[in-house]
DSSP file (Angstrom, degrees, kcal/mol; ACC not computed):
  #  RESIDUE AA STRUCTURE BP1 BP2  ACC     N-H-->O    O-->H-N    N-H-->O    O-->H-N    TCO  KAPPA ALPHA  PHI   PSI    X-CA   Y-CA   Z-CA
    1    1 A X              0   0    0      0, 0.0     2,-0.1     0, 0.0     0, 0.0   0.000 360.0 360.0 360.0 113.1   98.8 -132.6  122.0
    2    2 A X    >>  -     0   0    0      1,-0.1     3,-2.3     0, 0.0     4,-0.9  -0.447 360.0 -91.2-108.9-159.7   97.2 -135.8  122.8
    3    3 A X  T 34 S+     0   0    0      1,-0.3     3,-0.5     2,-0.2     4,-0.3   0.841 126.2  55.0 -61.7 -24.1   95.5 -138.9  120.5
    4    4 A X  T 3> S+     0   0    0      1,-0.3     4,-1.3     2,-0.2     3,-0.5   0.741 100.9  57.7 -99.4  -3.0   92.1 -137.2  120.7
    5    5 A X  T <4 S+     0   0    0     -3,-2.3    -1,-0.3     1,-0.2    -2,-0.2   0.763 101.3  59.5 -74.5 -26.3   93.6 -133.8  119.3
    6    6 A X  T  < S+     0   0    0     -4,-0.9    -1,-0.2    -3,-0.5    -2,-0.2   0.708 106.5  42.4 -65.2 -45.2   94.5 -135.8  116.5
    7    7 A X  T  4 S+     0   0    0     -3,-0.5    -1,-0.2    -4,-0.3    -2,-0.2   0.555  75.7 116.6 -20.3 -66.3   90.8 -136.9  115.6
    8    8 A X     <  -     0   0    0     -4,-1.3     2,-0.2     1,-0.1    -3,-0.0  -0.068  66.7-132.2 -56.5 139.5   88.8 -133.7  116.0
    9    9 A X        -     0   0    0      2,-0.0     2,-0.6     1,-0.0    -1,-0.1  -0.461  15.8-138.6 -97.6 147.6   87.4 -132.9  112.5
   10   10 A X        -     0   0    0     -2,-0.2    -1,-0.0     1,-0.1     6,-0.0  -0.930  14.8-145.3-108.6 131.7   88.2 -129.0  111.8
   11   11 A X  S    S+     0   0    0     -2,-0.6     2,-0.7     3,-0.0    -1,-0.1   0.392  70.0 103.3 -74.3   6.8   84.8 -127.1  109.8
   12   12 A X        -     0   0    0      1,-0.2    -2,-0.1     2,-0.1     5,-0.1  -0.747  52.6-179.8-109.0 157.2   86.3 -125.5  108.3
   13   13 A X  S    S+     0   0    0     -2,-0.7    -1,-0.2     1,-0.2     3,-0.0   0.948  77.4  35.3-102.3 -36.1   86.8 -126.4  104.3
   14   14 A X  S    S-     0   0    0      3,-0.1     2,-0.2    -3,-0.1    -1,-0.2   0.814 117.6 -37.7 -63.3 -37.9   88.8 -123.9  102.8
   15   15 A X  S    S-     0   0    0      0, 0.0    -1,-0.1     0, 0.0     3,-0.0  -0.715  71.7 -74.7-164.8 177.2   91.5 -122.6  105.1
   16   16 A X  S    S+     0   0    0     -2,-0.2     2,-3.2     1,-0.1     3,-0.1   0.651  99.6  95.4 -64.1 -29.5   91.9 -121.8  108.3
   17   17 A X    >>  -     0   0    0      1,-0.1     4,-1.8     2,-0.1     3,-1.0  -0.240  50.8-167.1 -35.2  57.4   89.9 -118.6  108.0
   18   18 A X  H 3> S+     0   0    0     -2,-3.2     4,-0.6     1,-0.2    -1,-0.1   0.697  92.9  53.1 -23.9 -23.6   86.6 -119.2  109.0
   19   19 A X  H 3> S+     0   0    0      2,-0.2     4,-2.5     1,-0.1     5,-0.4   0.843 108.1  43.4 -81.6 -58.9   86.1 -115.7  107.5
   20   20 A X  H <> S+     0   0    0     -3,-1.0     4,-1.1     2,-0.2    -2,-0.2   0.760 109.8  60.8 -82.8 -22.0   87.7 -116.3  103.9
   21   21 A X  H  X S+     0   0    0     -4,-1.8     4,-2.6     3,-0.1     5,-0.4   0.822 107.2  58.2 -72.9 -28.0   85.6 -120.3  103.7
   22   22 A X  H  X S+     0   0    0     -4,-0.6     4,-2.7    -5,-0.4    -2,-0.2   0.976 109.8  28.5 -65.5 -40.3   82.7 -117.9  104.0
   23   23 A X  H  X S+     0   0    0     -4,-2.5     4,-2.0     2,-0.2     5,-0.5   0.894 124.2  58.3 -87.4 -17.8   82.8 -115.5  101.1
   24   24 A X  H  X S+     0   0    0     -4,-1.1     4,-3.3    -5,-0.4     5,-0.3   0.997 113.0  37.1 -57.3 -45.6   84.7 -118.7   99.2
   25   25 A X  H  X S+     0   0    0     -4,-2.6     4,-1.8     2,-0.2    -2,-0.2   0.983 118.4  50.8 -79.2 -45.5   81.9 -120.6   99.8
   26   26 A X  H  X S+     0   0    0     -4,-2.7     4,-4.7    -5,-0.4    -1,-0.2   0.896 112.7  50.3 -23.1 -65.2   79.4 -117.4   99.1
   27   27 A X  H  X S+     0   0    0     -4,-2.0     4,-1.5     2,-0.2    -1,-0.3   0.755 112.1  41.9 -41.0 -60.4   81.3 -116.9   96.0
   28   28 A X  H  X S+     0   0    0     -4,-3.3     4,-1.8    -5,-0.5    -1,-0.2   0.854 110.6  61.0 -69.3 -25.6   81.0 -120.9   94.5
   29   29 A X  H  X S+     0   0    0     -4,-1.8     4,-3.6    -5,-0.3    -2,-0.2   0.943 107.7  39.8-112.3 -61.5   77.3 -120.8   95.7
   30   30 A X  H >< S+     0   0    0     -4,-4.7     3,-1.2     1,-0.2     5,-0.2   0.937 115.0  57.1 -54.3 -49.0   76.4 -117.5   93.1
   31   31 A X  H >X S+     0   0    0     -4,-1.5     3,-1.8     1,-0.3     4,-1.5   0.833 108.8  40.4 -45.2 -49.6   78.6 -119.3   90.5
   32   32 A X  H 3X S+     0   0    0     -4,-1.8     4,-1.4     1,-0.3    -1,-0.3   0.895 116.5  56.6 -71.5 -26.9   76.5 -122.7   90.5
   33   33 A X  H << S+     0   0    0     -4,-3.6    -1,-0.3    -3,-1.2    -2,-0.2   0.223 107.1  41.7 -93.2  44.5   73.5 -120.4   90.7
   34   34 A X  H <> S+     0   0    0     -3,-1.8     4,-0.8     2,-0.1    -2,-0.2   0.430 114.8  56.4-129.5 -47.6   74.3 -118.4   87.5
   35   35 A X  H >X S+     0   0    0     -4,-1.5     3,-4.9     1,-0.3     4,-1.2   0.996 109.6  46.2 -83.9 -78.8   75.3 -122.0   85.9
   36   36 A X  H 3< S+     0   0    0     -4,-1.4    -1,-0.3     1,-0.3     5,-0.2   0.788 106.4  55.4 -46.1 -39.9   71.7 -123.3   86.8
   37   37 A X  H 34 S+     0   0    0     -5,-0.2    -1,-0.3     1,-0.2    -2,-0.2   0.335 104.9  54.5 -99.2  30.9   69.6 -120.3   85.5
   38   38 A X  H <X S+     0   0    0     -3,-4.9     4,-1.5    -4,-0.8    -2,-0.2   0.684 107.6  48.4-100.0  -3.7   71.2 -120.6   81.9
   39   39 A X  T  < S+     0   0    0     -4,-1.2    -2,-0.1     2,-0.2    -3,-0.1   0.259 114.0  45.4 -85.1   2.7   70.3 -124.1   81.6
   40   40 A X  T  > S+     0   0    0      2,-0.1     4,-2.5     3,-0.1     5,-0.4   0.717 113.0  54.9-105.0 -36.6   66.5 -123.3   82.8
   41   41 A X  H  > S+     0   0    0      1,-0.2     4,-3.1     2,-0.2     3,-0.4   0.921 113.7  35.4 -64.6 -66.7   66.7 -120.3   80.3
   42   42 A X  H  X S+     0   0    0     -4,-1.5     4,-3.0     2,-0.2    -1,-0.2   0.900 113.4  62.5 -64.2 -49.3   67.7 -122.6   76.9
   43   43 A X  H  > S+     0   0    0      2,-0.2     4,-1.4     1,-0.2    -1,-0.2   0.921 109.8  39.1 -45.8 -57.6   65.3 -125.4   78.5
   44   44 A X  H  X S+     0   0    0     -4,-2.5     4,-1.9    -3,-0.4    -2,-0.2   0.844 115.9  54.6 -67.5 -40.6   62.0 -122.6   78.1
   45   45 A X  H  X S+     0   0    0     -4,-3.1     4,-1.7    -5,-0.4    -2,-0.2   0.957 110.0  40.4 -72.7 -40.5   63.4 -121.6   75.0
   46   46 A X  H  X S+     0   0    0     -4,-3.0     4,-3.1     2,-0.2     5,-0.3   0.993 120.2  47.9 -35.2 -93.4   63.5 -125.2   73.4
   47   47 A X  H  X S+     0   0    0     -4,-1.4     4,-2.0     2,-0.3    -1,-0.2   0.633 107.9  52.4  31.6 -82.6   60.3 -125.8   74.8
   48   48 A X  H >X>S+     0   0    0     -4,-1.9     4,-2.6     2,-0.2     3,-1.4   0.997 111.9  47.4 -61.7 -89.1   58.9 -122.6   73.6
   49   49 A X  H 3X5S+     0   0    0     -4,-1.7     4,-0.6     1,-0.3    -2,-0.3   0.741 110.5  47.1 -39.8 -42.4   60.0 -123.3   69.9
   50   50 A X  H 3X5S+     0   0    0     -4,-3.1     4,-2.1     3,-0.2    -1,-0.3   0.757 105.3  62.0 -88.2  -3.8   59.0 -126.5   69.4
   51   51 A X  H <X5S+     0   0    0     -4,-2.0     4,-3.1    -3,-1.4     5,-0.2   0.960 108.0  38.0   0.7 -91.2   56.0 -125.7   70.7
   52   52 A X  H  X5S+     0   0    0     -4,-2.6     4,-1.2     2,-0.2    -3,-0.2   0.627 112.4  62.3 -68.1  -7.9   55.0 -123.2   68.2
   53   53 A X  H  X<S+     0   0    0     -5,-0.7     4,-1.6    -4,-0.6    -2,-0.2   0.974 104.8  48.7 -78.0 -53.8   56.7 -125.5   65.4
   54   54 A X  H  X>S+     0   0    0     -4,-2.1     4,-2.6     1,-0.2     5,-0.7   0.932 112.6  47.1 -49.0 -45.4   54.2 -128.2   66.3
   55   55 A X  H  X5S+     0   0    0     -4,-3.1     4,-2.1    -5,-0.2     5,-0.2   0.994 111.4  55.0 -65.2 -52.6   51.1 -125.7   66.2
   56   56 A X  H  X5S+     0   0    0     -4,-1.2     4,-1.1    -5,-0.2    -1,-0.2   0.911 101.2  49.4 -33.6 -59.8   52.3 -124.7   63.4
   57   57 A X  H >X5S+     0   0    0     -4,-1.6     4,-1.0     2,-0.2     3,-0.6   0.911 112.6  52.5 -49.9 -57.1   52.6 -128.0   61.3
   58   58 A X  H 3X5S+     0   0    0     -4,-2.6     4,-4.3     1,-0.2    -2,-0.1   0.869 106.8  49.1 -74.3 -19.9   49.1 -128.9   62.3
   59   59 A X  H 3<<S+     0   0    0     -4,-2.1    -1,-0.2    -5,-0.7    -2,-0.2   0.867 117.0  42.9 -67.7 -21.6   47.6 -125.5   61.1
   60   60 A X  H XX S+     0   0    0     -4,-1.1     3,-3.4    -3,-0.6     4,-1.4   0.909 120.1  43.3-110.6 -95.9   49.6 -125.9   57.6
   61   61 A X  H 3< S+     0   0    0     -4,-1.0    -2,-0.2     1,-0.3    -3,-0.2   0.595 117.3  51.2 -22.8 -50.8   48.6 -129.8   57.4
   62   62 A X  T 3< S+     0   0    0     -4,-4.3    -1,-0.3    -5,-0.2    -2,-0.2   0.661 130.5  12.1 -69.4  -6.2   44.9 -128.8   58.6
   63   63 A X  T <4        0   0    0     -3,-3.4    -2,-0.2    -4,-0.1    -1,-0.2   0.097 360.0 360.0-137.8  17.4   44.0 -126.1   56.2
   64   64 A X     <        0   0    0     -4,-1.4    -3,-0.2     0, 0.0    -2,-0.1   0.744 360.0 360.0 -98.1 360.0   47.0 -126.6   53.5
């Protein structure tokens, strides 16, 4: 083994497996995208509701 062996950066992140960093990383990749569409989901719904609270308020304020 010499100095430059020493150095060489290995790609792979989990393990040696090249096989098993794939479905880990597969595997982390759906979790953060499950994470990301309930936060879009609550975002439209917020959104959504005050929305129709504001139309609301000015219909009861314009004709009340």
């Amino acid at each position: 083994m010499g100095d430059d062996d020493f150095f060489e950066e290995d790609d792979n992140i989990f393990g040696d497996d090249e096989v098993l960093d794939y479905i880990i990383y597969e595997e982390t990749e759906k979790e953060l995208e499950k994470k990301k569409n309930n936060a879009g989901c609550l975002a439209t719904f917020l959104v959504a509701i005050s929305t129709f609270s504001g139309f609301a308020v000015l219909i009861i304020w314009n004709f009340g």
